[in-house]
N, C-alpha and C positions, 0 to 999 in steps of 0.2 A: 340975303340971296346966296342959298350956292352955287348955283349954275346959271351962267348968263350965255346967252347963244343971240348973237346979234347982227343982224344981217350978212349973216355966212354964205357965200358961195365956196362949191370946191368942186374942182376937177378933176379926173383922174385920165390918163393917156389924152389928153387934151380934150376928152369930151366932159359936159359939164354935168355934174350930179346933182348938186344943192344949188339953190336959187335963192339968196335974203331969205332965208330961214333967220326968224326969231323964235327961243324957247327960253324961257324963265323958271326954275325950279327952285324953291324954298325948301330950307331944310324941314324934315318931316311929311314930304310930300311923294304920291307915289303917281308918275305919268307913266301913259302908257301907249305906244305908238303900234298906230296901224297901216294898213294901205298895203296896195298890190305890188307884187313882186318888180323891180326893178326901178323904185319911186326915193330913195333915198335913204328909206329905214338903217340899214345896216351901215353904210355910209357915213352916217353922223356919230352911231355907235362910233366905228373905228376911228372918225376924226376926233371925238373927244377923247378918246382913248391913245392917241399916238399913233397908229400903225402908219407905217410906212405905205408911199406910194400916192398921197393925194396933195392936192395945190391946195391951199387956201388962197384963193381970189381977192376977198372980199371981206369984211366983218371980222368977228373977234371970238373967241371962243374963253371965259374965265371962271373960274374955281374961287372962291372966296373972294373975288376983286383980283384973283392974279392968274395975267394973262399965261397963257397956255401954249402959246403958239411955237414957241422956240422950245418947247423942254418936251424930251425925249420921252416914250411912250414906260419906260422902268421908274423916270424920277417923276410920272404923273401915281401909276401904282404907290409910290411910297408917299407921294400927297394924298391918297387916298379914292382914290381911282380903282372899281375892279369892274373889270368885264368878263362877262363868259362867253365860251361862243357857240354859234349854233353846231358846229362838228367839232369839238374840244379834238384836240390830235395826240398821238402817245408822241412817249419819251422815251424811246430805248436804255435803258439802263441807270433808270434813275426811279428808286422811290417812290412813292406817295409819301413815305414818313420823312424822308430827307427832302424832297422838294416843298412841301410844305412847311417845314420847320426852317428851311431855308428863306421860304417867302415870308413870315412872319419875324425872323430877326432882322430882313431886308428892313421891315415896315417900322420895327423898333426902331431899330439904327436912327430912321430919319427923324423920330420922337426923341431922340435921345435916351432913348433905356436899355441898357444891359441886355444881352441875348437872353430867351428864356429860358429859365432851366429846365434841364430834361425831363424831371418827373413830372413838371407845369404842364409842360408842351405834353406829354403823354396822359396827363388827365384830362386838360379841353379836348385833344383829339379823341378821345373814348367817348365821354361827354355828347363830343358835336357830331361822332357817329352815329352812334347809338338813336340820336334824334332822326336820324337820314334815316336810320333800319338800316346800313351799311355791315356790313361782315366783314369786321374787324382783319381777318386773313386780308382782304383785299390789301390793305395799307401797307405790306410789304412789296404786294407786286409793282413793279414797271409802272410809270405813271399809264393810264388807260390802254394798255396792251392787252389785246382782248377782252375788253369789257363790253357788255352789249351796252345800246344807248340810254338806256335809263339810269345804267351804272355811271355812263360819263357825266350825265346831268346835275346827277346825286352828288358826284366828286366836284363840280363847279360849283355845287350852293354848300357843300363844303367847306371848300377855301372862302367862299365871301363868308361868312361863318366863322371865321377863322381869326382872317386879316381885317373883318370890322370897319371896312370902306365908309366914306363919308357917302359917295356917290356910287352903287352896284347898275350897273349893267348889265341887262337879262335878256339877251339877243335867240330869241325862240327859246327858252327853256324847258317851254313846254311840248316841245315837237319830239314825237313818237316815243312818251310818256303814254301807259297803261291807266287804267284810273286810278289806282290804289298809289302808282308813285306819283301822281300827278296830285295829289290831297296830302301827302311824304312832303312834295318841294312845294305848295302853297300855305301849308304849315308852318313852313322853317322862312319862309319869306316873312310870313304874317308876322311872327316872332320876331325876327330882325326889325324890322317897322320900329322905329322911333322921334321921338323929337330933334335926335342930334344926325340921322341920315336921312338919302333921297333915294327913290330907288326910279328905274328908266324900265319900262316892261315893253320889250318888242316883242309883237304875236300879229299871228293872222288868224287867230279861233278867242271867240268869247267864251271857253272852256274854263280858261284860266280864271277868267275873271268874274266869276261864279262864286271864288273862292278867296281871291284876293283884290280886293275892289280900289279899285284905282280913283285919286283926286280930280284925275284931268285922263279925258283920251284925248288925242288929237292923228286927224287922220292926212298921211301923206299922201300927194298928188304933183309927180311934174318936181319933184325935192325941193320941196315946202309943206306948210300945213294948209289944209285945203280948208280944213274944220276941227274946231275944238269942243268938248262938252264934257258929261259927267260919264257915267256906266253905262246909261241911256243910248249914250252914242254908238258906242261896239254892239247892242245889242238890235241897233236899226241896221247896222253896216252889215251884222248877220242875218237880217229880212230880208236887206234889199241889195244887199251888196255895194260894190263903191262907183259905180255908172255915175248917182249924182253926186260926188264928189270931185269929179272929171275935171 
């Protein structure tokens, strides 16, 4: 098991978001969560992830059998933790080439290997461009300063890409993606895909999943799972909507 989520509640400004959520994920397995806007989707994202600002109530949250709860949202990334987000934000005055090269010797570090070498680090980045369709020029500017939304998207399956997460987090990836980048980043998803990762796909369109087909959907309701099933599922929840999931 990688990922155990067992009976989680969590709060934020004292109101309650998650409800005894349980979520089981196996390495090699790809979920993918749905449900209506304000139902806990992003919520569990950012709990598993670290972000600051919510209570855990209740339950447990763990990564290989170790617990989660007390360790800081940088020493979860360097366990191998990557999340993107749905509005990636810039970085005044830093890089793509230095903030990346930065976050991959973070990730060594924790492995115990040596920082990479420059010309390493400058062939996978050409490499895991080049698959995006990224314009190289890009990688010197500003981390996302000025880019339109498809460029920021491109740069988040980038870094997972990159830093080779046990567990990726895909919080809308695919929101106000084109069609041509939207087959770009289920591509480089589908690729990613292994025995030895998991990956967590938050969407409100069966668009995505046309292209990258998920082991398990499961639909939130009330921050919990209301219902689980195969592709089948997202593609009734876009017939009928999520009324009977209520």
């Amino acid at each position: 098991m990688l990922l155990e989520v067992s009976n989680l509640s969590v709060s934020a400004n004292a109101k309650k978001i998650l409800a005894n959520l349980n979520l089981n994920i196996n390495k090699g397995e790809v979920h993918t969560i749905m449900g209506p806007n304000g139902t806990g989707k992003s919520t569990l994202a950012n709990v598993i992830s670290g972000k600051d600002g919510y209570d855990i109530t209740d339950g447990s949250i763990k990564l290989s059998s170790k617990d989660l709860s007390q360790i800081p949202s940088d020493e979860r990334a360097r366990l191998g933790i990557f999340m993107s987000f749905q509005h990636p934000i810039e970085i005044p005055g830093v890089s793509w080439n230095s903030f990346l090269k930065a976050s991959i010797n973070s990730v060594r570090k924790e492995q115990g290997k040596e920082d990479i070498a420059p010309v390493d680090f400058m062939k996978e980045l050409k490499e895991k461009a080049e698959l995006l369709k990224i314009d190289f020029k890009l990688l010197k500017r500003e981390v996302n300063h000025g880019f339109s939304g498809g460029e920021k998207k491109k740069f988040e399956i980038l870094q997972m890409l990159l830093l080779k997460p046990k567990l990726a987090i895909l919080d809308e990836i695919d929101s106000g993606l084109d069609v041509d980048a939207l087959k770009i980043i289920a591509k480089n998803i589908n690729d990613f895909r292994s025995k030895e990762n998991s990956i967590i796909i938050i969407t409100h369109y069966n668009r995505l999943l046309d292209y990258v087909i998920p082991d398990f959907v499961h639909i939130f309701s009330s921050g919990t799972i209301a219902k689980s099933g195969d592709k089948n599922l997202a593609k009734q929840v876009e017939d009928q909507g999520y009324d009977d999931f209520k």
